[in-house]
CHARMM internal coordinates of N, CA and C (Angstrom, degrees):
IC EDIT
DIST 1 N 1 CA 1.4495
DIST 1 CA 1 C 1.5147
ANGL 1 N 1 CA 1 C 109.31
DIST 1 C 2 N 1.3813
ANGL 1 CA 1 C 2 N 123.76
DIHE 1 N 1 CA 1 C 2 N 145.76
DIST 2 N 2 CA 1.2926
ANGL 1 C 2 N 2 CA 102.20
DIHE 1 CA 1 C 2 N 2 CA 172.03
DIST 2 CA 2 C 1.4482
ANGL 2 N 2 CA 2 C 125.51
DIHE 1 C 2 N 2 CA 2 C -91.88
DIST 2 C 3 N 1.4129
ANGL 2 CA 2 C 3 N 102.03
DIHE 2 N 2 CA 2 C 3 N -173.67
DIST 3 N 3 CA 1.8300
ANGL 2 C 3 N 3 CA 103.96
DIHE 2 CA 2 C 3 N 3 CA -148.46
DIST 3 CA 3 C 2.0247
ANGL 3 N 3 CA 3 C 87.90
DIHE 2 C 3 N 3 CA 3 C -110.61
DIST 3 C 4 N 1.4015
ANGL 3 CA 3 C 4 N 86.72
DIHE 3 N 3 CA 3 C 4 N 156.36
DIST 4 N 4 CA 1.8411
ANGL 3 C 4 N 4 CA 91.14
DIHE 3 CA 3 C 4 N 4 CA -175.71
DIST 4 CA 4 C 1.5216
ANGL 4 N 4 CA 4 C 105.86
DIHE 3 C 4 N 4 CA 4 C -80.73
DIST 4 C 5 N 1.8258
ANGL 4 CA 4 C 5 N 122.35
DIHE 4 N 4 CA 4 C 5 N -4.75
DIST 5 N 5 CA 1.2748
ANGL 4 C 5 N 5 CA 113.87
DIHE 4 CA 4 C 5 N 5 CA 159.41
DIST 5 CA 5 C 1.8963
ANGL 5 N 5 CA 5 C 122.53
DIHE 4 C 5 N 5 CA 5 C -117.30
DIST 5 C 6 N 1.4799
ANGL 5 CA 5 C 6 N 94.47
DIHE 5 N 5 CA 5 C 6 N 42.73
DIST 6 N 6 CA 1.3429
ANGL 5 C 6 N 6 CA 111.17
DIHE 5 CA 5 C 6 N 6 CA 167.90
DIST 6 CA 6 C 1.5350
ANGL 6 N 6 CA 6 C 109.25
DIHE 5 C 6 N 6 CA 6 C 94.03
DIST 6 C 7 N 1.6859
ANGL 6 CA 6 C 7 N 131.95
DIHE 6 N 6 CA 6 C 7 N -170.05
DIST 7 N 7 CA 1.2977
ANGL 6 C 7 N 7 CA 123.45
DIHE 6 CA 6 C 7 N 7 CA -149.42
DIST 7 CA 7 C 1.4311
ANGL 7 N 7 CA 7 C 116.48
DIHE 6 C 7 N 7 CA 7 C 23.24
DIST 7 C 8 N 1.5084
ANGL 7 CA 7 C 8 N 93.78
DIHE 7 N 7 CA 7 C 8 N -149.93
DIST 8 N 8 CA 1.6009
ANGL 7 C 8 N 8 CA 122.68
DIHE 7 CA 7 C 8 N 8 CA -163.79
DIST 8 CA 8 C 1.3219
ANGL 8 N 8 CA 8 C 112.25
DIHE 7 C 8 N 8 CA 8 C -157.33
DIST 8 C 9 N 1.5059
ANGL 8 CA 8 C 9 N 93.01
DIHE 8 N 8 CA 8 C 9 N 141.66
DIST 9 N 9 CA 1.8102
ANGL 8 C 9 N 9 CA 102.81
DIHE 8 CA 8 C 9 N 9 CA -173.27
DIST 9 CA 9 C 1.7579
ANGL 9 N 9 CA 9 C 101.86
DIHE 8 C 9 N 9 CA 9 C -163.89
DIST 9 C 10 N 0.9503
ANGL 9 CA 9 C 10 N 107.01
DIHE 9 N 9 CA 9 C 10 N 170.15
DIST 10 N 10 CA 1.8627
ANGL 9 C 10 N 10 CA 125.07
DIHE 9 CA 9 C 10 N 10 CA -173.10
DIST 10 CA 10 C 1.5025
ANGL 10 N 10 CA 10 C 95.00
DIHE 9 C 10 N 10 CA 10 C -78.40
DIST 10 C 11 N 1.3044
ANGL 10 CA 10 C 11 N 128.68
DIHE 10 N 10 CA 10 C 11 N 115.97
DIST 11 N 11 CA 1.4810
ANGL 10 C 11 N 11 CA 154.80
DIHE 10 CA 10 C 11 N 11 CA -133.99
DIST 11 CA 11 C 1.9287
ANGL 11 N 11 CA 11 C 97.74
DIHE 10 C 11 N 11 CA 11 C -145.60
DIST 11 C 12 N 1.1512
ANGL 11 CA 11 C 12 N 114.89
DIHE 11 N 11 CA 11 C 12 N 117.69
DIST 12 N 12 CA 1.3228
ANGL 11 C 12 N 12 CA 113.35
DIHE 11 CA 11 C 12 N 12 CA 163.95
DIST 12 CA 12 C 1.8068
ANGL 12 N 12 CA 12 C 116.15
DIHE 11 C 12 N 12 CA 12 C -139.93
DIST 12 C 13 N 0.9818
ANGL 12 CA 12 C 13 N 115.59
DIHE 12 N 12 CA 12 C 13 N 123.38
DIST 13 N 13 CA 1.7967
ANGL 12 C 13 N 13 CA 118.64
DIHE 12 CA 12 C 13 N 13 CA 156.40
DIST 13 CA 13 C 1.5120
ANGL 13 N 13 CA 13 C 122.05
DIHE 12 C 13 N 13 CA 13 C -80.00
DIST 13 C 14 N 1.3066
ANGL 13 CA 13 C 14 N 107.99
DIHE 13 N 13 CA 13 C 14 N 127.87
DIST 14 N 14 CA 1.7146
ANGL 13 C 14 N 14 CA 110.96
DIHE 13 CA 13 C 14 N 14 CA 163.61
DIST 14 CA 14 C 1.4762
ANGL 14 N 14 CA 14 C 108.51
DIHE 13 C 14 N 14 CA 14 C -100.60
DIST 14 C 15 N 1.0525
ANGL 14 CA 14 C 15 N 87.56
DIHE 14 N 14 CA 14 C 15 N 118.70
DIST 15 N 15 CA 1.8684
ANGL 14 C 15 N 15 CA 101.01
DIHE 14 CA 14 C 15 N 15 CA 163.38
DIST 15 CA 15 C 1.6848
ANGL 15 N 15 CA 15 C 113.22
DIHE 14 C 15 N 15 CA 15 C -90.52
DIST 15 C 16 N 1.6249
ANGL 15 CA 15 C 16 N 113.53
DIHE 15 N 15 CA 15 C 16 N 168.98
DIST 16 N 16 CA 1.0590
ANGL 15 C 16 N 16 CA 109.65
DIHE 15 CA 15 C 16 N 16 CA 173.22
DIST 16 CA 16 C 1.6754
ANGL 16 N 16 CA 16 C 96.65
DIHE 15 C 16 N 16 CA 16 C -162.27
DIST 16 C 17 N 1.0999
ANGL 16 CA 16 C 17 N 113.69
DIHE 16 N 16 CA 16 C 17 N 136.02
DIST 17 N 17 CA 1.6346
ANGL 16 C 17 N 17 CA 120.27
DIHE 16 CA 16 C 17 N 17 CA 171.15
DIST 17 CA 17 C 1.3797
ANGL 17 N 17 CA 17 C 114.73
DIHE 16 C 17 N 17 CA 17 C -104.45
DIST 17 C 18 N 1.4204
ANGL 17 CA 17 C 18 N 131.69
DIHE 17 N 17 CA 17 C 18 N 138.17
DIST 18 N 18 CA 0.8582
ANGL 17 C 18 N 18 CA 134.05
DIHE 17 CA 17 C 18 N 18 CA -170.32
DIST 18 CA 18 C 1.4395
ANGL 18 N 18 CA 18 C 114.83
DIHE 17 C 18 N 18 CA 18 C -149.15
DIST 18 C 19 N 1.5352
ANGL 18 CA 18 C 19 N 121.06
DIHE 18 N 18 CA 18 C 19 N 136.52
DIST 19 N 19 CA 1.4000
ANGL 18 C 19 N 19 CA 130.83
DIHE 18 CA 18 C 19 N 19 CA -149.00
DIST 19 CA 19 C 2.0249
ANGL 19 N 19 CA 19 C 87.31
DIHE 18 C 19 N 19 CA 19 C -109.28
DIST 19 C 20 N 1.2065
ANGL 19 CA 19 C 20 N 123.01
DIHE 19 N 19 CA 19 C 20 N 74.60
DIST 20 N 20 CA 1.3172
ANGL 19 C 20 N 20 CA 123.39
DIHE 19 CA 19 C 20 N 20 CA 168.49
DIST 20 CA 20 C 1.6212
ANGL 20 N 20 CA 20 C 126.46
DIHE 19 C 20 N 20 CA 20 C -20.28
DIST 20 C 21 N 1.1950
ANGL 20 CA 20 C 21 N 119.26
DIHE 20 N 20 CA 20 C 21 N -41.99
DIST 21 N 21 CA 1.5543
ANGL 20 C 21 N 21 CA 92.61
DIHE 20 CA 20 C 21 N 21 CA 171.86
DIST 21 CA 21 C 0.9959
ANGL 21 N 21 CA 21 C 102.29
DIHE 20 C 21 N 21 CA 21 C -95.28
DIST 21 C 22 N 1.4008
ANGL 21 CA 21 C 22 N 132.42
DIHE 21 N 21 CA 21 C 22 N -22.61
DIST 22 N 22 CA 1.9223
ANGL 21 C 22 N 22 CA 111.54
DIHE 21 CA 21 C 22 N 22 CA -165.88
DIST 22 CA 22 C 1.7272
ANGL 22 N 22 CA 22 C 102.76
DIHE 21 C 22 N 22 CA 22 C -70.11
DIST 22 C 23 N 1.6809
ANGL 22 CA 22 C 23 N 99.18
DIHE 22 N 22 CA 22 C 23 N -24.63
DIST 23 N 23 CA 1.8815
ANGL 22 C 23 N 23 CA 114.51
DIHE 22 CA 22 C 23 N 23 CA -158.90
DIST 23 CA 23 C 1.5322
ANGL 23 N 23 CA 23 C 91.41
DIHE 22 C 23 N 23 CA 23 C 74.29
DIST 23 C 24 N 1.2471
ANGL 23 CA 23 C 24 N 150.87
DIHE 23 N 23 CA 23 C 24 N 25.76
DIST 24 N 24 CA 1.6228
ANGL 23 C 24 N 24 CA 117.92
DIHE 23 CA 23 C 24 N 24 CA 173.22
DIST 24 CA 24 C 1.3095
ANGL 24 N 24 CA 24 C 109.69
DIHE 23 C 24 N 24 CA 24 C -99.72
DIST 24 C 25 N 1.3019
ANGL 24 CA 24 C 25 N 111.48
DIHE 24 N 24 CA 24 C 25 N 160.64
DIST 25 N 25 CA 1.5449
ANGL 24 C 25 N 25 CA 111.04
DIHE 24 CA 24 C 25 N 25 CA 176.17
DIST 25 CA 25 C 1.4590
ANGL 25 N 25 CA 25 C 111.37
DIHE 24 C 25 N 25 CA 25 C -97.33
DIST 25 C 26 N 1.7080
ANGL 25 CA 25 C 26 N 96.68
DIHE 25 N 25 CA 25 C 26 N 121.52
DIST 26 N 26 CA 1.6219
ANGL 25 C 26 N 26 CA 123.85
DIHE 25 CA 25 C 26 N 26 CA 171.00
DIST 26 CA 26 C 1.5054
ANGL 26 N 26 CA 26 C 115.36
DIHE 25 C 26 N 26 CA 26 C -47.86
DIST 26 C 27 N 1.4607
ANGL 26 CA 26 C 27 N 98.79
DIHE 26 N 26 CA 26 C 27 N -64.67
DIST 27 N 27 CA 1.3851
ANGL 26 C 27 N 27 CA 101.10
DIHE 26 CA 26 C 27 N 27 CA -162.47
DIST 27 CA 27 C 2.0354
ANGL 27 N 27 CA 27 C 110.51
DIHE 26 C 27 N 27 CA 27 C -148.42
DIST 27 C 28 N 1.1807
ANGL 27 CA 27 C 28 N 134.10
DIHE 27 N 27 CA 27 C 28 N 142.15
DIST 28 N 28 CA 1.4876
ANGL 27 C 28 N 28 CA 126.75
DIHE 27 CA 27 C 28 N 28 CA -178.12
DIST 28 CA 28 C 1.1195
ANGL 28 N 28 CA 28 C 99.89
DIHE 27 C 28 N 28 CA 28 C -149.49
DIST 28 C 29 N 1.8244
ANGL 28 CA 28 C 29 N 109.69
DIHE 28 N 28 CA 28 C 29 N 127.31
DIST 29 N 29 CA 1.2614
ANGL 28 C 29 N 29 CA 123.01
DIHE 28 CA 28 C 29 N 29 CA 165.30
DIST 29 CA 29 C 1.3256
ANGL 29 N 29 CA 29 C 110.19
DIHE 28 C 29 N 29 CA 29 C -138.18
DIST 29 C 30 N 1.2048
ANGL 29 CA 29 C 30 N 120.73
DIHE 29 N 29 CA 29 C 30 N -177.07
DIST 30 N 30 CA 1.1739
ANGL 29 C 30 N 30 CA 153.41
DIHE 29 CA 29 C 30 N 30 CA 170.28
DIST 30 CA 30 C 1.6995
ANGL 30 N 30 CA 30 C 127.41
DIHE 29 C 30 N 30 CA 30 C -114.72
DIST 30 C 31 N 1.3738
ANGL 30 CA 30 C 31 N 115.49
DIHE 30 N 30 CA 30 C 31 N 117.64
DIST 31 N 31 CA 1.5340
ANGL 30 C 31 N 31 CA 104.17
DIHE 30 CA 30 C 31 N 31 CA -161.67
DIST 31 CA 31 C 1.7292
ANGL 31 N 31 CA 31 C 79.42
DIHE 30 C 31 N 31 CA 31 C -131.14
DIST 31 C 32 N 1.4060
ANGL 31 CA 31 C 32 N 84.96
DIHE 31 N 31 CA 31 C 32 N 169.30
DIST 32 N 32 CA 1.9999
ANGL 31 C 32 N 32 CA 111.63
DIHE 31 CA 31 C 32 N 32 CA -167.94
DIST 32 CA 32 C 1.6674
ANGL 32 N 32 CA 32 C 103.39
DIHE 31 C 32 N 32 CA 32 C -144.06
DIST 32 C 33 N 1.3666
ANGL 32 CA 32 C 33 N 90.00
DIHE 32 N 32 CA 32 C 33 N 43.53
DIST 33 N 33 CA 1.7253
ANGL 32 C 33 N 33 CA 89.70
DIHE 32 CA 32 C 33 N 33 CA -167.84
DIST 33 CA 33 C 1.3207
ANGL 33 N 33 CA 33 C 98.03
DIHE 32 C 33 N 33 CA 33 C -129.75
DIST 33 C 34 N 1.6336
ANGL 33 CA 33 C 34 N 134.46
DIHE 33 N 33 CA 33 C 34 N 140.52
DIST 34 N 34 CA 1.0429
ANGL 33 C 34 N 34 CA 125.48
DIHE 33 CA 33 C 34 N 34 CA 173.95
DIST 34 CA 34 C 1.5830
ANGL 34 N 34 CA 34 C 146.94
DIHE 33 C 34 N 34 CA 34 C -73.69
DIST 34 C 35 N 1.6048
ANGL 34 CA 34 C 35 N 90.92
DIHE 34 N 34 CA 34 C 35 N -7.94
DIST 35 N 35 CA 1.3402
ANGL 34 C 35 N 35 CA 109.11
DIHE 34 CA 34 C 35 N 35 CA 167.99
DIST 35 CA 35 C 1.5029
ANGL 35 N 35 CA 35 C 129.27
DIHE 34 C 35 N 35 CA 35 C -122.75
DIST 35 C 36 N 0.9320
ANGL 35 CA 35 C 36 N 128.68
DIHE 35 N 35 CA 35 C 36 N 106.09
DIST 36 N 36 CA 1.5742
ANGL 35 C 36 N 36 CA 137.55
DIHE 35 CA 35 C 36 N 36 CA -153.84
DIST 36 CA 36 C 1.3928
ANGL 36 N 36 CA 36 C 127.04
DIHE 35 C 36 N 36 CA 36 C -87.33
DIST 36 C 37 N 1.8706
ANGL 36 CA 36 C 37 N 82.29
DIHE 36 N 36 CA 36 C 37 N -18.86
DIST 37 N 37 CA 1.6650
ANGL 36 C 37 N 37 CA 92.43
DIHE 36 CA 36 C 37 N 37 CA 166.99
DIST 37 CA 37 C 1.7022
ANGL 37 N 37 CA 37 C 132.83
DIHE 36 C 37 N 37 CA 37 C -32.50
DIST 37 C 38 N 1.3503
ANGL 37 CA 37 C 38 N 98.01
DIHE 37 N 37 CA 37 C 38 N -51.99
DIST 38 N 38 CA 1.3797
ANGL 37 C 38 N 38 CA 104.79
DIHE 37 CA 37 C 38 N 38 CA -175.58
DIST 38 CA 38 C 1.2649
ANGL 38 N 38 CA 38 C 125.27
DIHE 37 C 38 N 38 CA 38 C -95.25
DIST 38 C 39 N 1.4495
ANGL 38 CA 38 C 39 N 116.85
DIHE 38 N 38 CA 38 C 39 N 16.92
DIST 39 N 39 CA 1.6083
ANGL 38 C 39 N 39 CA 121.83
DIHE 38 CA 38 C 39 N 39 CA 157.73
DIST 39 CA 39 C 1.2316
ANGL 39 N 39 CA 39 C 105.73
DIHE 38 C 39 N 39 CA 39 C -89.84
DIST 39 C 40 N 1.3976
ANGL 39 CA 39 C 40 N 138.18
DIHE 39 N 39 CA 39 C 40 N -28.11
DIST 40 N 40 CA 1.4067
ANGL 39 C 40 N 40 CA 119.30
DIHE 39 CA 39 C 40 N 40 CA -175.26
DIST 40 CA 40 C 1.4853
ANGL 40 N 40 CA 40 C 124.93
DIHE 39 C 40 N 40 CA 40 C -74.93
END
COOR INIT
IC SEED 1 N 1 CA 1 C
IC BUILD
């Protein structure tokens, strides 16, 4: 993917969902996609 200071390199996001009053975690991934918009 490319990098926000030019070339290219192996790029990952961690997500994390979280259920506010219990605090537990819903759901955790890892995406390799450049736009993240549409996992949340």
């Amino acid at each position: 993917m490319p990098n926000k200071d030019g070339g290219c390199a192996p790029n990952y996001t961690p997500t994390v969902t979280v259920d506010v009053d219990s605090g537990m975690i819903v759901n955790a991934d890892v995406l390799n996609t450049i736009n993240e918009d549409k996992e949340l």
